[in-house]
SESE-933254 format. One line per field, with one value per residue (C-alpha): x, y, z. Coordinates in Angstrom, 1 decimal, padded with zeros to 4 digits. Layout:
! residues N
xx = (X,...)
yy = (Y,...)
zz = (Z,...)
//
This chain:
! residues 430
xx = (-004.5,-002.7,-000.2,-002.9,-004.5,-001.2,-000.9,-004.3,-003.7,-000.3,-002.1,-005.0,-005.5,-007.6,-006.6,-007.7,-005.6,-006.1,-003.3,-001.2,-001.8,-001.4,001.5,003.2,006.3,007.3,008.1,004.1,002.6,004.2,003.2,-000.5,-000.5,000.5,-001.9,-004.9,-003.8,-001.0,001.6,005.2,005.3,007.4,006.4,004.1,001.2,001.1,-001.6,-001.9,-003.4,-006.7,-006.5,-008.7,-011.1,-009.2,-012.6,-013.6,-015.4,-013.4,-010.1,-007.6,-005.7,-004.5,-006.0,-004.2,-005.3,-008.0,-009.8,-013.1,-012.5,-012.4,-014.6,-013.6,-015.9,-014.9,-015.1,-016.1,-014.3,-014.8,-010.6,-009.4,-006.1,-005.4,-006.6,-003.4,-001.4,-003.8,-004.8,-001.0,-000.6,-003.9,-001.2,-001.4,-004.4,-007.0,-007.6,-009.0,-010.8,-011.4,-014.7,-014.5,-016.9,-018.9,-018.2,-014.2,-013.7,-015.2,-017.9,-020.3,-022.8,-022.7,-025.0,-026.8,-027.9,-026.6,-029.1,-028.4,-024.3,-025.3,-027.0,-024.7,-021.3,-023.4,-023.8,-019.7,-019.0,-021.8,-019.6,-016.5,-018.2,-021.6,-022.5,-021.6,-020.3,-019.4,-016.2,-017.6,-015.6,-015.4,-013.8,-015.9,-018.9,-017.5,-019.0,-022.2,-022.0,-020.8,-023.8,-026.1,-024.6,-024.8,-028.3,-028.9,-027.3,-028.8,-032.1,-031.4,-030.6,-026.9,-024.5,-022.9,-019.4,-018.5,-019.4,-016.5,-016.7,-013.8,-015.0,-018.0,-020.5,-024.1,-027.5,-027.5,-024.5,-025.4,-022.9,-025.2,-028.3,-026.9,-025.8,-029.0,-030.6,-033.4,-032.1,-033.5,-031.0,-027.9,-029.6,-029.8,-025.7,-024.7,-026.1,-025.2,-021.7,-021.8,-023.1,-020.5,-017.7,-019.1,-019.1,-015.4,-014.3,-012.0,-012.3,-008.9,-010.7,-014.0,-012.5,-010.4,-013.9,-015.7,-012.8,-012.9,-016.7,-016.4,-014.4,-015.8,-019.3,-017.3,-015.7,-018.9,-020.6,-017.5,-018.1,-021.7,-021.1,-018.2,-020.1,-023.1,-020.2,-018.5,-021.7,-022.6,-019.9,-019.2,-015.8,-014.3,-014.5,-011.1,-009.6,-010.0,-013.4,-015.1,-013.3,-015.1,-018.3,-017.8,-017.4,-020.4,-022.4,-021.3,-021.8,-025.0,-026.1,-024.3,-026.6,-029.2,-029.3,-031.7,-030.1,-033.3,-032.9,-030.4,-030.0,-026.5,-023.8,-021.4,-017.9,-017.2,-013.5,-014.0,-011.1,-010.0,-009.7,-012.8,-012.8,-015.2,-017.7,-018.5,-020.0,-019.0,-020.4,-018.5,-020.1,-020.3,-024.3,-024.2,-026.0,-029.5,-030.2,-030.4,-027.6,-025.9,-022.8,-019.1,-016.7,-013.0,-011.3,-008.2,-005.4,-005.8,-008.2,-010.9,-008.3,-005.1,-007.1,-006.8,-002.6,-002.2,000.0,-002.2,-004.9,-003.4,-003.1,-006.2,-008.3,-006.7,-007.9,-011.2,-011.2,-009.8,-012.9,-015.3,-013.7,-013.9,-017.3,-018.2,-016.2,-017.7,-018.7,-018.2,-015.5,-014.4,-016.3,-013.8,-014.1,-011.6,-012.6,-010.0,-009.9,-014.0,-012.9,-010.2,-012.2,-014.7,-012.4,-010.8,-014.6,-015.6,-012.2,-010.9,-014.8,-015.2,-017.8,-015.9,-012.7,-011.2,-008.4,-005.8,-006.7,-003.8,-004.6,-003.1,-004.4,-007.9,-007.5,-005.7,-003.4,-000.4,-003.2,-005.7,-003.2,-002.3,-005.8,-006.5,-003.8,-004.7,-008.3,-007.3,-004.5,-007.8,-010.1,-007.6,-004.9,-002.9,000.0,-000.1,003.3,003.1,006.0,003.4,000.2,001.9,003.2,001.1,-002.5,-005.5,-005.5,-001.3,-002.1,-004.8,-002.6,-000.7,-004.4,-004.6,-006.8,-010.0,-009.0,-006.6,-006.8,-005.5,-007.9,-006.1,-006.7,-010.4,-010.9,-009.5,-011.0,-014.8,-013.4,-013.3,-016.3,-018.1,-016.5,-017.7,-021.0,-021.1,-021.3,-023.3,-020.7,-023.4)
yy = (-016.8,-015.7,-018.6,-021.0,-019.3,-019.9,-023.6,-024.6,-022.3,-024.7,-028.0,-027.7,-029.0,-027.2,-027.0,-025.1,-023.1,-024.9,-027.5,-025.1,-026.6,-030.3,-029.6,-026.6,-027.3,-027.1,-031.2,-031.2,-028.8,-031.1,-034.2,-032.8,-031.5,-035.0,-036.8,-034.4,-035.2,-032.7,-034.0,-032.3,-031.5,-034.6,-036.8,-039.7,-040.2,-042.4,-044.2,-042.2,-043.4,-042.2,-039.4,-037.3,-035.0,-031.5,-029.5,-031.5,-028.6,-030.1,-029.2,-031.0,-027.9,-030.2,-033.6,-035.4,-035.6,-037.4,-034.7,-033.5,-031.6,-027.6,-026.7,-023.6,-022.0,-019.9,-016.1,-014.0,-015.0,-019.2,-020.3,-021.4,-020.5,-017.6,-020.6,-022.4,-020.9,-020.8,-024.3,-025.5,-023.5,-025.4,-028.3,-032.0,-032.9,-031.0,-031.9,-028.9,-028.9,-025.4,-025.7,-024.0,-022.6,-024.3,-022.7,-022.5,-025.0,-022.6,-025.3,-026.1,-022.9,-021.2,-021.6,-018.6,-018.2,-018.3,-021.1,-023.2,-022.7,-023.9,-027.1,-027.7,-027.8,-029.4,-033.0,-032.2,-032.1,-035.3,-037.0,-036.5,-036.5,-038.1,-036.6,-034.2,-032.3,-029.7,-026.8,-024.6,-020.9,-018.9,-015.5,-012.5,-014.0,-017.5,-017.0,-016.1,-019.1,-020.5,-019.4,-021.0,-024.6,-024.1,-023.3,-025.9,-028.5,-027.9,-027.9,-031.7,-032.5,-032.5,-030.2,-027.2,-027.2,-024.4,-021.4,-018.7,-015.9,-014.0,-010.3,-011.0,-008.1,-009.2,-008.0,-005.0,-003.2,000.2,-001.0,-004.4,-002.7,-000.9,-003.5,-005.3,-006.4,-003.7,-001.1,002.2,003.6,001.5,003.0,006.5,006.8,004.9,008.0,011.2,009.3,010.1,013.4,014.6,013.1,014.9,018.9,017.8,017.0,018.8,018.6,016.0,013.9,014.0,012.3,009.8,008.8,008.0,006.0,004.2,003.9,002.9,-000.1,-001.5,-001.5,-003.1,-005.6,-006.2,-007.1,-008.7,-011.0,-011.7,-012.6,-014.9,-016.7,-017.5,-018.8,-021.0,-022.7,-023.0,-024.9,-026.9,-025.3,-023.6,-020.2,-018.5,-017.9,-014.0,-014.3,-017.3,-015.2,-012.5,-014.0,-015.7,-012.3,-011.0,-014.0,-014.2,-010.4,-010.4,-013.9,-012.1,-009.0,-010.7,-013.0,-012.8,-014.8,-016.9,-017.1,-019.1,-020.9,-021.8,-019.3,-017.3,-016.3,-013.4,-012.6,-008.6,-006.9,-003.6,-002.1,-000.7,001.8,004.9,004.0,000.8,002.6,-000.8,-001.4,-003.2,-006.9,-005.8,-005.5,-008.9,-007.6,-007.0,-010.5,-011.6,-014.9,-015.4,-013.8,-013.8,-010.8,-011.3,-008.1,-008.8,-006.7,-005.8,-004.8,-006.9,-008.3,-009.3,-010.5,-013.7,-013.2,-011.5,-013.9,-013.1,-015.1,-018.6,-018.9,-017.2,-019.4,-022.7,-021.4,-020.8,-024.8,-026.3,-024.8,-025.8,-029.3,-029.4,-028.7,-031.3,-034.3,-036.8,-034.7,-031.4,-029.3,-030.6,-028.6,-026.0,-027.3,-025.4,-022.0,-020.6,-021.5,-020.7,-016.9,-016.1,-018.2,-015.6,-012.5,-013.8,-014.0,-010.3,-009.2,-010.7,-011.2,-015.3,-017.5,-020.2,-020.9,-024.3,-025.2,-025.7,-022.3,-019.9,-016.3,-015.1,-018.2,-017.4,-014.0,-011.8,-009.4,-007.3,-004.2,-007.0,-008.8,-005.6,-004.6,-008.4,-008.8,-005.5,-006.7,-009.5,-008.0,-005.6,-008.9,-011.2,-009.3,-012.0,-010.5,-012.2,-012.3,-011.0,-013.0,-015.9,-014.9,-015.2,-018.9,-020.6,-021.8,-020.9,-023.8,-022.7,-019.2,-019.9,-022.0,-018.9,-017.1,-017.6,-020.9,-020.7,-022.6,-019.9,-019.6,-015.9,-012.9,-011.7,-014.9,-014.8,-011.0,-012.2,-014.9,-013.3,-010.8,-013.5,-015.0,-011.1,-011.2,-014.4,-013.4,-016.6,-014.0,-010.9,-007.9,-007.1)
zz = (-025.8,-029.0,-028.5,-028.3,-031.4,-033.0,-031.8,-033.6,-036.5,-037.1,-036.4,-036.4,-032.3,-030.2,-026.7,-023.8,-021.4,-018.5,-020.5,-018.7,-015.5,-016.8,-018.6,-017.5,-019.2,-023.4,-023.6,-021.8,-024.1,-027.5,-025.7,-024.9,-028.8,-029.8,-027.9,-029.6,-033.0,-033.8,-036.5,-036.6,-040.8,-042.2,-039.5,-040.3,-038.0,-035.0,-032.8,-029.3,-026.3,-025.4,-023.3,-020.8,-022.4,-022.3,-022.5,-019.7,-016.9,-013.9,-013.9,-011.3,-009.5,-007.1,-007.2,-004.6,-000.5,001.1,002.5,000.7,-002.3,-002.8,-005.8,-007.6,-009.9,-012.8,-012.9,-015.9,-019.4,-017.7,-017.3,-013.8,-013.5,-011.4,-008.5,-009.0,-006.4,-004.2,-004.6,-004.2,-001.3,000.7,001.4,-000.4,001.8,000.3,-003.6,-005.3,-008.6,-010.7,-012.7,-016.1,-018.7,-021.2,-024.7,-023.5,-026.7,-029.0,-030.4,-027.3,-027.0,-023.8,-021.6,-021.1,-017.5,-014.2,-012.9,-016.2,-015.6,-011.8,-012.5,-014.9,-012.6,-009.9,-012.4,-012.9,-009.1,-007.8,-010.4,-008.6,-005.0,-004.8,-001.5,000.9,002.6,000.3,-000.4,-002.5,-003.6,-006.7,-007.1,-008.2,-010.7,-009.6,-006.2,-007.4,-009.2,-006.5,-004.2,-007.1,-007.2,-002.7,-002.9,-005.9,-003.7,-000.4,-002.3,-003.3,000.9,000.9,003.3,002.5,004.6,003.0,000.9,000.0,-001.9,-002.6,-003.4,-005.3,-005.4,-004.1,-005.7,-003.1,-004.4,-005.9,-009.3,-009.8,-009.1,-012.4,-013.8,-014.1,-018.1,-018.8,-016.1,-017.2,-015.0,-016.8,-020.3,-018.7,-017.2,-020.3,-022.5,-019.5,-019.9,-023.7,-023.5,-020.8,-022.8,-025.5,-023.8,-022.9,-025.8,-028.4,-031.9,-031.8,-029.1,-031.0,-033.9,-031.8,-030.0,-033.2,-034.0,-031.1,-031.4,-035.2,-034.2,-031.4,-033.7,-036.7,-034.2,-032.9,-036.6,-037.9,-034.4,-035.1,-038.7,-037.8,-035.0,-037.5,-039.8,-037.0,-035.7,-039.5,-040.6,-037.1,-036.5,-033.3,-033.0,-032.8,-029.2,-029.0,-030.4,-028.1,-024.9,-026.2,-026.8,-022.9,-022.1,-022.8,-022.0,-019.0,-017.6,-019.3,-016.7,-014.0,-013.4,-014.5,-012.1,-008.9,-006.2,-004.4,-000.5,000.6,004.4,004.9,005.6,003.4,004.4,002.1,001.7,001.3,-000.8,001.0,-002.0,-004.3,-006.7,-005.5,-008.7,-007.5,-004.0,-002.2,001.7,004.2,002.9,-000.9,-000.6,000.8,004.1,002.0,001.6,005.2,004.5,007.5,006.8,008.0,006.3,006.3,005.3,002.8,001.4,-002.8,-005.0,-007.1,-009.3,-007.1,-004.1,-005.2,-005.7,-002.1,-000.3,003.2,001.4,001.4,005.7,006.4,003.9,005.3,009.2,007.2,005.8,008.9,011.1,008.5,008.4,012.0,012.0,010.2,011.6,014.1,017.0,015.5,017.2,020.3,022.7,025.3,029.3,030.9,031.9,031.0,026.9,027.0,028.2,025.7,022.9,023.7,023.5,019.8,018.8,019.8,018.5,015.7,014.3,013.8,014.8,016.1,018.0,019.0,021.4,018.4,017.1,016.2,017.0,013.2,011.2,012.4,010.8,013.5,012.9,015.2,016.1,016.9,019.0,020.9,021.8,022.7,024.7,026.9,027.0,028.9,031.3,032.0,032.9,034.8,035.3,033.1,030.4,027.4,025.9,022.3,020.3,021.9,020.6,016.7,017.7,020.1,020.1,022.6,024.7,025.3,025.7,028.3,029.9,031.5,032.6,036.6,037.8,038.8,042.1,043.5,046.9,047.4,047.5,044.1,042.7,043.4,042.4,039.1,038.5,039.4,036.6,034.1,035.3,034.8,030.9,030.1,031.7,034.6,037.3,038.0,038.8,041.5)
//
């Protein structure tokens, strides 16, 4: 940010950070700087090309595939980088786009709701893709914005393939519930916090907390007097001050938002780690709403979720079912016996809704434990030993390859098969 601030300070250009991702190197910054306008002192001024808006909302992570687009929605503080990786590591057939916030150029207002921000991005995205079905994720308040623009969308007829959220709180979590403009109980632990800091502190402390207080009050006047200024006088606001201002525009739609019922599904991508204030539940207060919800424990807190390298396979399992579900047909339906009974065993144990014949036991979100208690699930049913160096490598239809036919002709055979029939409930053990 301050290098930015820098930048248009010497040349009066202002660029967003998301150039970063168009032009990652120095030679791309100058060229980008150029194109805007920028003149090296001594240099006389030349015609550019036109160029593509650099405040523009959609922001090419990786534009190139022919598959249908991932839409990634900003979090708090509106940039779109931390998707990068991610994006890159999705493979070159699925483009992915990061949405980012209005007011980034420090001229444009934000907008000031959630449901404003929503029908906002969803103009940006029919622009790129008319018509569904749609890939839709955000991280944190990006997949509540995210949930908005689904909800928005399916509202106007078109498919949702795909809603992810990765770790975003929903409105029954015990911190949002606090959260919430106009919460007496926000206004009441805001004021015990005081007071408790207060009996604990020292004379030294005392003085360094009105200090701290002091500033953050003259910050926040000098901010307000500035802004009036800036929207005065038509100029951008300075970088630390407009991420600021997002800042605080943005929490403030966050918790005050009411998410409205929604009937698609969610796949919530649950961080393992939560701090003990936040009082998270298994599905982040997701389960009070009554979505149809799927909850994919990660590894990482809040903020590296989206960095953990486990995130990158287990996300592509979660777009390839959703793209299969959508294609001609649907997933290709499971004939032989055999693929339908271990289908059914990675759905009770690993926790997913659906499993095709090209499925890979890890991809779809299994782990080594996982494999072990699958693998003794079914030796217990048919009888069958799964090798475990096989179950990281191979896919169901491979795996269920080795269970014993259903046309044996020796007693064993039969008992064993009858036990599969009992497990996938086509038999009565009586």
């Amino acid at each position: 940010v301050r290098v930015f601030q820098r930048a248009q300070e010497l040349t009066g250009v202002n660029l967003p950070l998301s150039t970063l991702l168009t032009a990652p190197t120095i030679a791309g910054q100058a060229a980008a700087f150029r194109a805007a306008g920028a003149v090296e002192d001594g240099s006389p001024r030349k015609a550019v090309a036109a160029t593509a808006d650099p405040w523009a909302l959609l922001v090419p992570l990786q534009p190139h595939g022919t598959l249908p687009p991932l839409f990634c929605m900003h979090a708090v503080g509106g940039n779109v980088l931390d998707y990068k990786p991610l994006a890159n590591a999705l493979g070159e057939d699925r483009p992915c786009y990061g949405i980012q916030a209005v007011g980034l150029d420090g001229v444009t207002p934000p907008l000031q709701s959630l449901p404003a921000m929503a029908a906002r991005y969803c103009t940006e995205i029919r622009s790129l893709q008319p018509h569904g079905p749609y890939f839709l994720a955000g991280r944190s308040m990006g997949g509540m914005i995210a949930y908005e623009i689904a909800r928005q969308l399916h509202e106007q007829g078109e498919q949702i393939a795909l809603l992810a959220l990765f770790d975003t709180y929903g409105p029954g979590n015990h911190h949002f519930e606090l959260q919430r403009a106009g919460s007496w109980q926000k206004v009441g632990r805001r004021w015990r916090g005081r007071l408790q800091r207060l009996r604990r502190t020292d004379l030294r402390k005392f003085r360094a907390w009105i200090a701290e207080f002091t500033y953050w009050r003259s910050l926040w006047l000098s901010d307000a007097v500035r802004l009036r200024w800036a929207r005065a006088t038509g100029r951008a606001l300075p970088h630390a001050l407009r991420y600021r201002l997002l800042w605080q525009c943005h929490q403030r739609a966050y918790y005050s938002y009411v998410p409205p019922p929604y009937a698609g599904k969610i796949t919530l991508f649950r961080a393992a780690e939560h701090p003990p204030e936040m009082a998270a539940s298994y599905a982040l207060g997701w389960e009070k709403t009554g979505v149809d919800l799927e909850v994919i424990q990660m590894t990482g807190d809040h903020d590296s979720l989206i960095e953990q390298p486990s995130l990158a396979p287990t996300f592509r399992a979660t777009l390839a079912r959703a793209q299969a579900a959508i294609e001609p047909g649907g997933a290709a339906p499971l004939s032989d016996p055999r693929q339908l009974y271990l289908a059914g065993v990675w759905r009770d144990v690993i926790g997913v809704r659906q499993v095709r014949a090209e499925d890979n036991f890890f991809e779809l979100g299994g782990h080594s434990l996982l494999a072990v208690e699958m693998a003794a699930r079914v030796q217990r049913d048919t009888g069958a030993r799964l090798n475990l160096f096989k179950i990281t490598t191979d896919t169901l239809a491979m795996l269920a390859a080795e269970l014993p036919e259903p046309t044996g002709q020796t007693e064993a055979a039969a008992s064993t098969w009858r036990r599969m029939q009992i497990a996938l409930g086509l038999a009565h053990a009586g």
